[in-house]
DOFI-671880 format. One record per residue: residue in three letters; x, y, z of N, C-alpha, C in turn. Coordinates in Angstrom, 1 decimal. Layout:
<node code="ALA" n_u="X" n_v="Y" n_w="Z" ca_u="X" ca_v="Y" ca_w="Z" c_u="X" c_v="Y" c_w="Z"/>
...
//
This chain:
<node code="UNK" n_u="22.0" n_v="4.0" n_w="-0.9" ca_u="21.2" ca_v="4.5" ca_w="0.2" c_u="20.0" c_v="3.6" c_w="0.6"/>
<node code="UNK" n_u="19.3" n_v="3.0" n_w="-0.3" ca_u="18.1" ca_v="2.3" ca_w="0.0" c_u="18.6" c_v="1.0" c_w="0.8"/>
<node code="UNK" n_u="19.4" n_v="0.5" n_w="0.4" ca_u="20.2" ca_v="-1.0" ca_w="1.0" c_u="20.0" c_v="-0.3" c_w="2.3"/>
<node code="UNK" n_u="20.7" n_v="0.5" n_w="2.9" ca_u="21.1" ca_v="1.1" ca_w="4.7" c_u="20.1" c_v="1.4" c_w="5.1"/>
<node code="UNK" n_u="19.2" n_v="1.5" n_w="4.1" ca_u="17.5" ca_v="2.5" ca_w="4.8" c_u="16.8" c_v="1.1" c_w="6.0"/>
<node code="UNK" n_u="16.7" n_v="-0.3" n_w="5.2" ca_u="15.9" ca_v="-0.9" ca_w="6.4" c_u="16.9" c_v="-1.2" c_w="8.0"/>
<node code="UNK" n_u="18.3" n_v="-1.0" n_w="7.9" ca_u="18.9" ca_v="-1.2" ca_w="8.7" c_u="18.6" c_v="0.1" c_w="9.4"/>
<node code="UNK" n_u="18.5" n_v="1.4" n_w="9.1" ca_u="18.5" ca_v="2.7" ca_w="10.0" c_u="16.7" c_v="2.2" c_w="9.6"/>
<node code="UNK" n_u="16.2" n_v="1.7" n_w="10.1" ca_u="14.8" ca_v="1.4" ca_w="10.5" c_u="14.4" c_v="0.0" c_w="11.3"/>
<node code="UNK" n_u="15.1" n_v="-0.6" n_w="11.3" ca_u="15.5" ca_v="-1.4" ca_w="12.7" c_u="16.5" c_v="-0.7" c_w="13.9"/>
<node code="UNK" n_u="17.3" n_v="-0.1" n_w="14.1" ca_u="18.0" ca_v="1.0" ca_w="15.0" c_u="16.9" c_v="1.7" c_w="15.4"/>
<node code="UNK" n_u="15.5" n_v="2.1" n_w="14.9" ca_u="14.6" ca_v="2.8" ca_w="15.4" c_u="14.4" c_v="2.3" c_w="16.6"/>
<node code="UNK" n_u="14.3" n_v="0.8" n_w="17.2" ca_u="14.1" ca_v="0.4" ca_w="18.5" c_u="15.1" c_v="0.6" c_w="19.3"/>
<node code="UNK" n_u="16.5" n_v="1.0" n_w="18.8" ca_u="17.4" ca_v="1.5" ca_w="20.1" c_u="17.4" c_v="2.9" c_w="20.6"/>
<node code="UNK" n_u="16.2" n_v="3.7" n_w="19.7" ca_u="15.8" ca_v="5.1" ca_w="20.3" c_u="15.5" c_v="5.2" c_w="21.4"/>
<node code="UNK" n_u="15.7" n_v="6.3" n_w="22.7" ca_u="15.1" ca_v="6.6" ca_w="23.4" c_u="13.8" c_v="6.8" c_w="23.5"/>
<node code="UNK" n_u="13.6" n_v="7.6" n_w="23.0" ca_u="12.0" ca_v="8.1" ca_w="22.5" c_u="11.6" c_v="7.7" c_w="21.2"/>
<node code="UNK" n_u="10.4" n_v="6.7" n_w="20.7" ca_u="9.9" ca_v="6.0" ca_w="19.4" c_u="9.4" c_v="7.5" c_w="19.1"/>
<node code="UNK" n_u="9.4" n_v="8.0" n_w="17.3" ca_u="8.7" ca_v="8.8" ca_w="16.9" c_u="8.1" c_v="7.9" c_w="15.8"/>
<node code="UNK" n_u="6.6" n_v="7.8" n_w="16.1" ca_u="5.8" ca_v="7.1" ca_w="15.4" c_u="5.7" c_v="7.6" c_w="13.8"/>
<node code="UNK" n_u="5.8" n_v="8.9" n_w="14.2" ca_u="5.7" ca_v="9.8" ca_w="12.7" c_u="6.6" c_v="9.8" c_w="11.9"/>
<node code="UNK" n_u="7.7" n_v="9.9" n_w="12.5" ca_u="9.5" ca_v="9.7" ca_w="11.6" c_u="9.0" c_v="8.2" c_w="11.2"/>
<node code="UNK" n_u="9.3" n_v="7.7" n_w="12.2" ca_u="9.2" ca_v="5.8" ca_w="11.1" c_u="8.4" c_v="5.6" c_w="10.6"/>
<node code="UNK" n_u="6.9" n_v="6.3" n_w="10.6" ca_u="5.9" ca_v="5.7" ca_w="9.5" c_u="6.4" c_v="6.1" c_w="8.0"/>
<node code="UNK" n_u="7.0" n_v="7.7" n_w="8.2" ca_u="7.2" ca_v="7.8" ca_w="6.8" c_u="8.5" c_v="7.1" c_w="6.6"/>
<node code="UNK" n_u="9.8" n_v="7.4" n_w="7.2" ca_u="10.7" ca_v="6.6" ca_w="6.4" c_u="10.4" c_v="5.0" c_w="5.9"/>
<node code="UNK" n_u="9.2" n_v="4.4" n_w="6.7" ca_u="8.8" ca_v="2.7" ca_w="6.2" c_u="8.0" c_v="2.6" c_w="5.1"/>
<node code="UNK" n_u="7.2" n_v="4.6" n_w="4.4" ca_u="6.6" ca_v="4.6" ca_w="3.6" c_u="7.3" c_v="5.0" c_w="2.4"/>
<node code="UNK" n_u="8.5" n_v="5.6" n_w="2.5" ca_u="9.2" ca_v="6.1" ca_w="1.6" c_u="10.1" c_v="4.7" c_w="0.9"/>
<node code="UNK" n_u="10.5" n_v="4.4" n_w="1.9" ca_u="11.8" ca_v="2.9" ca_w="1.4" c_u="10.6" c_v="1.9" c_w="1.3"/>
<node code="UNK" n_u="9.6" n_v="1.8" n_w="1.8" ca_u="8.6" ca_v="0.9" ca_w="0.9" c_u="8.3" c_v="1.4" c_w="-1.0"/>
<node code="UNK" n_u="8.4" n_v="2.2" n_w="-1.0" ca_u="8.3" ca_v="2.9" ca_w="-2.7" c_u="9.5" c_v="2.8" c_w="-3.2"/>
<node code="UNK" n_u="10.3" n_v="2.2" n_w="-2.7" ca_u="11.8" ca_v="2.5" ca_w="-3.1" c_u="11.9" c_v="1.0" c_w="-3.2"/>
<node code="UNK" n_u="11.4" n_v="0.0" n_w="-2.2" ca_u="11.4" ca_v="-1.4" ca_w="-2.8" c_u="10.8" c_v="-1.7" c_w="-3.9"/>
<node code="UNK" n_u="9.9" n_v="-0.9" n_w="-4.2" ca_u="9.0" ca_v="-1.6" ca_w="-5.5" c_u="9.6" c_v="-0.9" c_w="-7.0"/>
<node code="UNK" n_u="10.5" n_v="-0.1" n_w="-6.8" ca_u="11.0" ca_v="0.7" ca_w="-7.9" c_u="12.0" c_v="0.0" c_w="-8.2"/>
<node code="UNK" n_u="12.9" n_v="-0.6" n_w="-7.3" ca_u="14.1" ca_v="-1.1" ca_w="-7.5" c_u="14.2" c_v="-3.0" c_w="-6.9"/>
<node code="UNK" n_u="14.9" n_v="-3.9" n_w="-7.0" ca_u="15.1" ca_v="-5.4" ca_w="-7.1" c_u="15.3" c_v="-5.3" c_w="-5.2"/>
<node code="UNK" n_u="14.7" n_v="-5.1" n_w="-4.7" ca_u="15.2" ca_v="-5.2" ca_w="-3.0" c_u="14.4" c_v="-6.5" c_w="-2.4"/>
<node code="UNK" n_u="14.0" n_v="-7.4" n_w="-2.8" ca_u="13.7" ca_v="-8.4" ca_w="-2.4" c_u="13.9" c_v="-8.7" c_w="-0.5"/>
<node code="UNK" n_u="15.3" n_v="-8.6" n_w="-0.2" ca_u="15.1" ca_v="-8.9" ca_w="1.4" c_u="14.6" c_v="-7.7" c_w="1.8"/>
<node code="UNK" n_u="15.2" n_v="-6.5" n_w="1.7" ca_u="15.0" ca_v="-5.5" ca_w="2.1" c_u="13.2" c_v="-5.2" c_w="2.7"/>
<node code="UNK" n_u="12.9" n_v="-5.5" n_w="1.2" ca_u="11.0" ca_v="-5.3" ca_w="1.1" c_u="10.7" c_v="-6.1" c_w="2.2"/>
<node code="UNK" n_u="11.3" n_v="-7.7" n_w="2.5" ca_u="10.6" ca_v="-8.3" ca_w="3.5" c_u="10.9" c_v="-8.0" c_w="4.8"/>
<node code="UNK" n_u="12.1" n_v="-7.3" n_w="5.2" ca_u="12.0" ca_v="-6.4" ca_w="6.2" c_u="12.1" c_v="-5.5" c_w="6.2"/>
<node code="UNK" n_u="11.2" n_v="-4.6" n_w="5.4" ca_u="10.4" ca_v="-3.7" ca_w="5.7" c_u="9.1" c_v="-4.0" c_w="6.0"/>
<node code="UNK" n_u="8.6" n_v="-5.3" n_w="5.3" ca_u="6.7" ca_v="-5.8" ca_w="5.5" c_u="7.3" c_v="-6.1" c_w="7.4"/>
<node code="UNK" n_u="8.2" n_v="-6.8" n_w="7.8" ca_u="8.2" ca_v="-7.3" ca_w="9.1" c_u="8.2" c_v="-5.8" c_w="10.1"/>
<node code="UNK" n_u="8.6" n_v="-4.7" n_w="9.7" ca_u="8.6" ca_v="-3.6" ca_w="10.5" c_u="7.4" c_v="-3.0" c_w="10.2"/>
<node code="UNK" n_u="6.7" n_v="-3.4" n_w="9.2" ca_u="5.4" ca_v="-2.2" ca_w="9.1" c_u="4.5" c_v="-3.0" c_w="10.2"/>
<node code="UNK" n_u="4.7" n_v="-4.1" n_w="10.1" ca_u="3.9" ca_v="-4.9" ca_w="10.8" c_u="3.9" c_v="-5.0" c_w="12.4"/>
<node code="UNK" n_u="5.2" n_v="-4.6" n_w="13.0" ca_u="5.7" ca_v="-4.2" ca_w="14.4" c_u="5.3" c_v="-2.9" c_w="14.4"/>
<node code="UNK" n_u="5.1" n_v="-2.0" n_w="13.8" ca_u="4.8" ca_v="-0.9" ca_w="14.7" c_u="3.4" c_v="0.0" c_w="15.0"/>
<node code="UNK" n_u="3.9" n_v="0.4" n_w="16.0" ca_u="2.2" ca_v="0.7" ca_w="16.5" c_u="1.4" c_v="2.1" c_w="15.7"/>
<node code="UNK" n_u="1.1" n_v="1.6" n_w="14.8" ca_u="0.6" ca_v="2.7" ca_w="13.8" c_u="-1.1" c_v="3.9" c_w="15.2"/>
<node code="UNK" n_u="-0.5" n_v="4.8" n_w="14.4" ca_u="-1.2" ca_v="5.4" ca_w="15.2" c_u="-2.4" c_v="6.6" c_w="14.2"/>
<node code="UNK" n_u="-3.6" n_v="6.9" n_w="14.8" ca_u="-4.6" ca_v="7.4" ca_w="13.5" c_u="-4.2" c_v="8.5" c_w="12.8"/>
<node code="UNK" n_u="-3.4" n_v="9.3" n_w="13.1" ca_u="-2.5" ca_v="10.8" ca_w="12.2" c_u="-1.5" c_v="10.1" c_w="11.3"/>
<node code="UNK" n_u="-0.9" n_v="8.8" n_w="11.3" ca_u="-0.4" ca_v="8.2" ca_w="10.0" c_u="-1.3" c_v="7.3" c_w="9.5"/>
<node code="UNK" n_u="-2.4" n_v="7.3" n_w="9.4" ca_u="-3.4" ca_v="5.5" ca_w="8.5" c_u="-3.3" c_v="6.2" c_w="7.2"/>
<node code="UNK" n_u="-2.9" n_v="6.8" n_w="6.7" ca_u="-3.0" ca_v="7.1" ca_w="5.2" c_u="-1.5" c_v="6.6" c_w="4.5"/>
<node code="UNK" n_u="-0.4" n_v="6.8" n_w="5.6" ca_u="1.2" ca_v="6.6" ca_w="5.3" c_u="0.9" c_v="5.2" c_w="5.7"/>
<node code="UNK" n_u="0.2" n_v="4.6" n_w="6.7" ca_u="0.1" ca_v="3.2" ca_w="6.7" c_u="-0.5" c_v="2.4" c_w="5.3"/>
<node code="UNK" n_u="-1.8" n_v="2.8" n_w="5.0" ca_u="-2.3" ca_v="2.6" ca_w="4.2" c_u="-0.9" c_v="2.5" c_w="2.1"/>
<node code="UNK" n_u="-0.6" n_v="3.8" n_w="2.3" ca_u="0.2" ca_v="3.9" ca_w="1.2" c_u="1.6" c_v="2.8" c_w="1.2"/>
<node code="UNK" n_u="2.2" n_v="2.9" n_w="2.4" ca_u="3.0" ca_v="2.1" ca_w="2.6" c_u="2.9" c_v="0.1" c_w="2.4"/>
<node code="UNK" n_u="1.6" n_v="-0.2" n_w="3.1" ca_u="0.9" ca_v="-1.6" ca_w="2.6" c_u="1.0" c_v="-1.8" c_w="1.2"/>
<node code="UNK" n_u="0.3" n_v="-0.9" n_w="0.6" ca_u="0.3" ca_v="-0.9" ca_w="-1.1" c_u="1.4" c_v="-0.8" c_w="-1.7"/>
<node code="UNK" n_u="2.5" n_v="0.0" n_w="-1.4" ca_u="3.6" ca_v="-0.1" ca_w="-2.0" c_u="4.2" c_v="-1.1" c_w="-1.8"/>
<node code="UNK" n_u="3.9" n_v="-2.0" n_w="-0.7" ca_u="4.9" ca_v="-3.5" ca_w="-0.2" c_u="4.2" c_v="-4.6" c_w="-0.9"/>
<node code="UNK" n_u="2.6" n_v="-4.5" n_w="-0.9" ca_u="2.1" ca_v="-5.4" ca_w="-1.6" c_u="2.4" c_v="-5.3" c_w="-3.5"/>
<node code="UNK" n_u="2.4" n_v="-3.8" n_w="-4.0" ca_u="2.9" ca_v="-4.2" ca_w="-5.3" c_u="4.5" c_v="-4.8" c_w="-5.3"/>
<node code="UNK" n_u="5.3" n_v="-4.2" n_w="-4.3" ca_u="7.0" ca_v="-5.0" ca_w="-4.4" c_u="6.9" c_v="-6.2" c_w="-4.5"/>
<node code="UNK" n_u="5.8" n_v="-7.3" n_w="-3.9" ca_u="6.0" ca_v="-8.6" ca_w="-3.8" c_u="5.2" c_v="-9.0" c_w="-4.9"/>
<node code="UNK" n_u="4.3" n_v="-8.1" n_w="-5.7" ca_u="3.3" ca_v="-8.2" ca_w="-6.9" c_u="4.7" c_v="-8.4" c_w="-7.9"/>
<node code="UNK" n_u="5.3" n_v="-7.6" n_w="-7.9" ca_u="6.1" ca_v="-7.4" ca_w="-9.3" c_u="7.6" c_v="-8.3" c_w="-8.9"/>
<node code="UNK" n_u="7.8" n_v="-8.7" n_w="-7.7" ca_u="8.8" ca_v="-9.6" ca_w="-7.2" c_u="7.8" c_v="-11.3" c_w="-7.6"/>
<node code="UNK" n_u="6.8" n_v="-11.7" n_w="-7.7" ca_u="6.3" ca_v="-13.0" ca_w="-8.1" c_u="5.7" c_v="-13.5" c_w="-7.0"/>
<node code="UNK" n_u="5.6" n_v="-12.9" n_w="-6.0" ca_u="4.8" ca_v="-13.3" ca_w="-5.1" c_u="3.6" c_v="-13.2" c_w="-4.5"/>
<node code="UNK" n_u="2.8" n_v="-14.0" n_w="-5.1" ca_u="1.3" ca_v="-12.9" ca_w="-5.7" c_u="0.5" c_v="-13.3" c_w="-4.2"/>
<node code="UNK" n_u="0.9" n_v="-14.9" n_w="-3.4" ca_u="0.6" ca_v="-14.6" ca_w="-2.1" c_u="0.2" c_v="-13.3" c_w="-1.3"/>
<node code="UNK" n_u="1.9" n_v="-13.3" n_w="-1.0" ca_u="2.3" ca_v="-12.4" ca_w="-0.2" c_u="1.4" c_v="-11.0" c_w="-0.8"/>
<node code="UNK" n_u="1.2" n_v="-10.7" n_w="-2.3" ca_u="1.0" ca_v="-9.6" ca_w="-2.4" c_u="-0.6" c_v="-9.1" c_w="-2.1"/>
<node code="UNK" n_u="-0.9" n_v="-10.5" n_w="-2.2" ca_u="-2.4" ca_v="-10.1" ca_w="-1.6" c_u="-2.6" c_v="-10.0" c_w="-0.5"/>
<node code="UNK" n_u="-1.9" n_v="-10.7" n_w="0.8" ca_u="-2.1" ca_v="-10.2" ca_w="1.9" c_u="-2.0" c_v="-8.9" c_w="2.2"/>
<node code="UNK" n_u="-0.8" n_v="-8.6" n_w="1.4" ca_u="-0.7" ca_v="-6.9" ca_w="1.9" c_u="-1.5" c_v="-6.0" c_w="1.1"/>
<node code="UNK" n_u="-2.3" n_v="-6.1" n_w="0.1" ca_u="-3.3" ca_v="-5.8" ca_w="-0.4" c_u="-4.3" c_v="-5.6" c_w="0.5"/>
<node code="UNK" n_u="-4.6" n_v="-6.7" n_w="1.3" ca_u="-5.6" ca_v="-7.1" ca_w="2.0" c_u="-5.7" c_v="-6.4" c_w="3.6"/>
<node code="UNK" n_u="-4.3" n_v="-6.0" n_w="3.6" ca_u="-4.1" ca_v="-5.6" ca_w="5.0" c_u="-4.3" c_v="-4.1" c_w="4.5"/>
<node code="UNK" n_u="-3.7" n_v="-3.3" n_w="3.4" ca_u="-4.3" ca_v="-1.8" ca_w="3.1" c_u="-6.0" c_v="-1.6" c_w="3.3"/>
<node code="UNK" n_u="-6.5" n_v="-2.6" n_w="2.9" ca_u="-7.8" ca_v="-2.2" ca_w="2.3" c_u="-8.5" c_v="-2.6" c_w="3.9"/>
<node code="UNK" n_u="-7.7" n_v="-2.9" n_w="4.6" ca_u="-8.9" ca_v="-3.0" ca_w="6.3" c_u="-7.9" c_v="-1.7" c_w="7.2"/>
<node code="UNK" n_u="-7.0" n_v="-1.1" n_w="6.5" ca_u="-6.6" ca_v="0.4" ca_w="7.1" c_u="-7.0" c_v="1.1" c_w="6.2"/>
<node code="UNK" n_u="-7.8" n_v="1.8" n_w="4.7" ca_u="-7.9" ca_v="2.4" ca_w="4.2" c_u="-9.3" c_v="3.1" c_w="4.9"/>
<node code="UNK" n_u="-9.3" n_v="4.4" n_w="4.9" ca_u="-9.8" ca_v="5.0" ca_w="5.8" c_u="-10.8" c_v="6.4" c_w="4.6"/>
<node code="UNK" n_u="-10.9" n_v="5.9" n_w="3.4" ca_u="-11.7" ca_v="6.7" ca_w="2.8" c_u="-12.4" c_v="6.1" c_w="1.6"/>
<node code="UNK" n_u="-13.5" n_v="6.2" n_w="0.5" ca_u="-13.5" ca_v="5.1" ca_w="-0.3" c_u="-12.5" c_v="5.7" c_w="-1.8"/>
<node code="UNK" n_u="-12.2" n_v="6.6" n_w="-1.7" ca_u="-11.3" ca_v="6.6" ca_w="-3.0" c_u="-9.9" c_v="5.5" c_w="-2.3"/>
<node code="UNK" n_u="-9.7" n_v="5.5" n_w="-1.4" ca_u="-8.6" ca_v="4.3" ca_w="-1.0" c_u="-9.2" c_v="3.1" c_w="-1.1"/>
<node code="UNK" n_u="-10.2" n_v="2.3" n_w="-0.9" ca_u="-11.0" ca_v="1.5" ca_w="-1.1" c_u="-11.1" c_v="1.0" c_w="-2.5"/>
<node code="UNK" n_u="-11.5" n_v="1.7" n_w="-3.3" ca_u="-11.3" ca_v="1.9" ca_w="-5.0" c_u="-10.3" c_v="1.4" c_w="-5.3"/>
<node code="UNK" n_u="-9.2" n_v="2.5" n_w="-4.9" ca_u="-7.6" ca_v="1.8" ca_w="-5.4" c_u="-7.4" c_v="0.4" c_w="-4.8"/>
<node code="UNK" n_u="-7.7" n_v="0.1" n_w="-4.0" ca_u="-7.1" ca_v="-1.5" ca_w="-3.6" c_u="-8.1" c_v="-2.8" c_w="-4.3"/>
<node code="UNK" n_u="-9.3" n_v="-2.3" n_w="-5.0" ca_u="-9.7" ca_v="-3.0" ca_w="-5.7" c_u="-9.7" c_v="-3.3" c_w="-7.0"/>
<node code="UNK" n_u="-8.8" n_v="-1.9" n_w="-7.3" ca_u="-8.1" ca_v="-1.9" ca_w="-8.3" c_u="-6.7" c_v="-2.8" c_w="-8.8"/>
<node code="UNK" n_u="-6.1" n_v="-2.6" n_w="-8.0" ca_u="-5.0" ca_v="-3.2" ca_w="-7.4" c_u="-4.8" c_v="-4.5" c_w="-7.0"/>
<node code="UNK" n_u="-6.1" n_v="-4.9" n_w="-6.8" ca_u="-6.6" ca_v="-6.6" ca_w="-6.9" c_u="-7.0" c_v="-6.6" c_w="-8.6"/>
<node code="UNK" n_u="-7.6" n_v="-6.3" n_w="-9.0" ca_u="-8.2" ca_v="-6.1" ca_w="-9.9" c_u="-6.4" c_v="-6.4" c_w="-11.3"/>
<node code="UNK" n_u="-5.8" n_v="-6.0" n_w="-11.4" ca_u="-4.3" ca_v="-5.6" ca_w="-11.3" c_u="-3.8" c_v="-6.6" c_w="-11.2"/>
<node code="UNK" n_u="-3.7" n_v="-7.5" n_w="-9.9" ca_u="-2.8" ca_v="-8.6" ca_w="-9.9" c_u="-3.5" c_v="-9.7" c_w="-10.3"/>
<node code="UNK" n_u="-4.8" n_v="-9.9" n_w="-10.3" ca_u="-5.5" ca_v="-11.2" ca_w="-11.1" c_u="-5.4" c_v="-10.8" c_w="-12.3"/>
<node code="UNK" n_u="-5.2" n_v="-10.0" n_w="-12.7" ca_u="-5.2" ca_v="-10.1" ca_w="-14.5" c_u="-4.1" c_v="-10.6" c_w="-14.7"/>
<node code="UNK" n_u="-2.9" n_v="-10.0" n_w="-14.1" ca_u="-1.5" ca_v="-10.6" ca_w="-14.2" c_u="-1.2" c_v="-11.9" c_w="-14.3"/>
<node code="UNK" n_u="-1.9" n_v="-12.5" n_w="-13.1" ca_u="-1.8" ca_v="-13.8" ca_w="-13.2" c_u="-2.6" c_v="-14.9" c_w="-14.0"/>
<node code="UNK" n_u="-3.1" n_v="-14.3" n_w="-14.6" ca_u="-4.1" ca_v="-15.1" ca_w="-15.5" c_u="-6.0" c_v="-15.6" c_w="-14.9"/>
<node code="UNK" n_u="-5.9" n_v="-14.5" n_w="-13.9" ca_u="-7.5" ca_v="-15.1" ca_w="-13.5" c_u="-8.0" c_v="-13.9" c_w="-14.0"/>
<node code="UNK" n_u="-8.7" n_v="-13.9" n_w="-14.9" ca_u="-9.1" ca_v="-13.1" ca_w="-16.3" c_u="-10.7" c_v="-12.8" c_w="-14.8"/>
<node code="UNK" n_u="-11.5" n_v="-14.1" n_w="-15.1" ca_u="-12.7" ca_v="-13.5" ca_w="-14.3" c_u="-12.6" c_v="-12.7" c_w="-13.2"/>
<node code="UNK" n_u="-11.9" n_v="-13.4" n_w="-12.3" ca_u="-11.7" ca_v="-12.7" ca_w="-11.0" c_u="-11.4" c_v="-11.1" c_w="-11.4"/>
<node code="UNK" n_u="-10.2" n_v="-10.7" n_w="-12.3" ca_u="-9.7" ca_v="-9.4" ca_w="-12.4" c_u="-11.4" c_v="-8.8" c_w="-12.7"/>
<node code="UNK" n_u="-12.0" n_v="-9.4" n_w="-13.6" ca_u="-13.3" ca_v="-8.3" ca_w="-14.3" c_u="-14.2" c_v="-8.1" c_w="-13.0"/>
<node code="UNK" n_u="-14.4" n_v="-9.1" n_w="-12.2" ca_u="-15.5" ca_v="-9.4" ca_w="-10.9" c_u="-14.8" c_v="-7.6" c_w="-10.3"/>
<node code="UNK" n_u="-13.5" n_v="-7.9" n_w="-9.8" ca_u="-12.9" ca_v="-7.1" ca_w="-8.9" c_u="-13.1" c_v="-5.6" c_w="-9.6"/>
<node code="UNK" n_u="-12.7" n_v="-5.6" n_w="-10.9" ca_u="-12.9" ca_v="-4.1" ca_w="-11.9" c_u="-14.2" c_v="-3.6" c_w="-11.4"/>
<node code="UNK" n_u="-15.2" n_v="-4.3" n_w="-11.8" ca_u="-16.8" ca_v="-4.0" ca_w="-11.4" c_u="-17.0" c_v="-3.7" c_w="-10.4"/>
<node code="UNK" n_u="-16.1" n_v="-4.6" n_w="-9.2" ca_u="-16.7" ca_v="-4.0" ca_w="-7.5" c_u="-16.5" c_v="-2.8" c_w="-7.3"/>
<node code="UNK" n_u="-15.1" n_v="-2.5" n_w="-8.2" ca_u="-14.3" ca_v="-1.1" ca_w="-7.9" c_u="-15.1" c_v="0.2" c_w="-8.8"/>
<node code="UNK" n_u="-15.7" n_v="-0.4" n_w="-9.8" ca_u="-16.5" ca_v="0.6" ca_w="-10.5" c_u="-18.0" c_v="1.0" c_w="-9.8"/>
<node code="UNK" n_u="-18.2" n_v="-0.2" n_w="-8.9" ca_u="-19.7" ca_v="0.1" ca_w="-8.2" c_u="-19.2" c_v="1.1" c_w="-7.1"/>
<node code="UNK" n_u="-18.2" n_v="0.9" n_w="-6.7" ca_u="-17.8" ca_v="1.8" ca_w="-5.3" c_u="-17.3" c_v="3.2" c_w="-5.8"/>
<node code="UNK" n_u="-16.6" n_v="3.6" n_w="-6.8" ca_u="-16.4" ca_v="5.1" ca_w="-7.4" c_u="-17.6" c_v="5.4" c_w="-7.3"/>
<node code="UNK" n_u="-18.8" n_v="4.7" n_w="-8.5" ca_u="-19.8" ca_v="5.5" ca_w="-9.0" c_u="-20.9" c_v="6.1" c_w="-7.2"/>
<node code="UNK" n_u="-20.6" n_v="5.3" n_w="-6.4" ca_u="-21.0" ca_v="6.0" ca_w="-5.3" c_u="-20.4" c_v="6.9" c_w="-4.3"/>
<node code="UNK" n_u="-19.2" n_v="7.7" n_w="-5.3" ca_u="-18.4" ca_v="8.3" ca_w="-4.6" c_u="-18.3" c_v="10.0" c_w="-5.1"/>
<node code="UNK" n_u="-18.6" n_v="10.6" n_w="-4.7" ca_u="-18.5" ca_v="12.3" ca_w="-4.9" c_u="-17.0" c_v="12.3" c_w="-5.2"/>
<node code="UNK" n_u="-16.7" n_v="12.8" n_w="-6.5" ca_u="-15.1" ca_v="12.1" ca_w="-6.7" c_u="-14.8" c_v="14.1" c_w="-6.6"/>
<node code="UNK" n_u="-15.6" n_v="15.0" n_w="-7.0" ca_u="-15.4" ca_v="16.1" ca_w="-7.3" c_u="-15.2" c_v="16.7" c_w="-5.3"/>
<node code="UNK" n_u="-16.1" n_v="16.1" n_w="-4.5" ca_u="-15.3" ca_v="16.5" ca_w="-2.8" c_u="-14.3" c_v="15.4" c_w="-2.6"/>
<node code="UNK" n_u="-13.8" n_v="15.0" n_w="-3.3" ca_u="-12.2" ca_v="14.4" ca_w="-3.0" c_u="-11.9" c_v="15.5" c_w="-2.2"/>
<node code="UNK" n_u="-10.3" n_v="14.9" n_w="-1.4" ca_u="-9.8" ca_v="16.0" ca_w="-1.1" c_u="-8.2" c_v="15.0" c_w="-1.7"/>
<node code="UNK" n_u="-7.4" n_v="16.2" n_w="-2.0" ca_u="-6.1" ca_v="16.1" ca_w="-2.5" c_u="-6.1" c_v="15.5" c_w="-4.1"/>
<node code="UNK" n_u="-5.5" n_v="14.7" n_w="-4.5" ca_u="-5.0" ca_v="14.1" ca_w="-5.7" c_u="-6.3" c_v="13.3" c_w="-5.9"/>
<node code="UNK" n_u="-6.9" n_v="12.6" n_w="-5.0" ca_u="-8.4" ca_v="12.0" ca_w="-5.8" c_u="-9.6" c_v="13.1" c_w="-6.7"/>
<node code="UNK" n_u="-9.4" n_v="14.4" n_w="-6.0" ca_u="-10.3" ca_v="14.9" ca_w="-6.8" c_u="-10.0" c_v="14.9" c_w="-8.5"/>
<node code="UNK" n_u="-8.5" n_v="14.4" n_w="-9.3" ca_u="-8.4" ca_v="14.6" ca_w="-10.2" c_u="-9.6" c_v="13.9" c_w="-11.1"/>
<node code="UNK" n_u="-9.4" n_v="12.7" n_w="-10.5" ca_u="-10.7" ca_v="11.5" ca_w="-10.9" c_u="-12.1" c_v="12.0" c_w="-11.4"/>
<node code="UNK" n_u="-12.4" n_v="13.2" n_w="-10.3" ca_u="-14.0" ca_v="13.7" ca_w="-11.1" c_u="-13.9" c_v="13.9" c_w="-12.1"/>
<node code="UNK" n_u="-15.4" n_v="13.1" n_w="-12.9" ca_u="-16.1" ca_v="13.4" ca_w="-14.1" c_u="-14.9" c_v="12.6" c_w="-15.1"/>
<node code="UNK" n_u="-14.2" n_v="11.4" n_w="-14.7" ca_u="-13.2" ca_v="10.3" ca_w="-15.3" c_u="-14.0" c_v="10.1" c_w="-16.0"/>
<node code="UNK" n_u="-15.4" n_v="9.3" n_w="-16.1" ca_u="-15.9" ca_v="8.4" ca_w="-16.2" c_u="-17.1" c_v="8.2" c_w="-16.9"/>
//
């Protein structure tokens, strides 16, 4: 199923009517599904359709989750380039600071991997200065679990 998923997401342009909503999630879903499983082309055309389409503000959070899932596929695929870009491209759609957090994290994450020991601690710290200025307890959804982590 995941193999046919980026193909029935290119077909999205032969629709009559574009549903911004339907394709954000299915490009957010089979984005989580690259990173779970070896989809190497797949992931990169999915990064080439996230990137075509005209995201709109009632998806920037499926945008946002979807970047991160493509950026860890190419993290755990060896592509630490590519994975930062798309790291880089969540964290200028993340639209709250507990999302902000995570992609610091998430940098934080891929420089240790790679052996840049400093950079990972620099990036841990940024990410620890930006929680502690965050009401983690008015989260709304799954961040509030985070209150009083720390």
């Amino acid at each position: 199923m995941a193999r046919r998923g980026p193909e029935s997401t290119i077909r999205f342009d032969k629709c009559a009517v574009a549903d911004v909503y339907v394709e954000a999630f299915l490009l957010r879903n089979l984005s989580v599904l690259a990173t779970d499983f070896d989809l190497q082309d797949d992931a990169r055309t999915l990064a080439d359709r996230v990137a075509l389409l005209a995201w709109t503000e009632d998806v920037s959070r499926v945008q946002f989750t979807t970047l991160e899932a493509l950026g860890w596929s190419s993290a755990l695929r060896g592509d630490i380039v590519e994975a930062l870009r798309l790291v880089r491209r969540a964290e200028t759609v993340a639209s709250t600071a507990p999302e902000r957090v995570l992609v610091g994290v998430d940098r934080a994450l891929i420089a240790r991997e790679t052996g840049h020991k400093d950079q990972a601690s620099e990036e841990v710290e940024n990410a620890l200065t930006s929680a502690d200025k965050f009401r983690w307890s008015e989260a709304a959804g799954d961040y509030r679990l985070y209150a009083g982590r720390r």
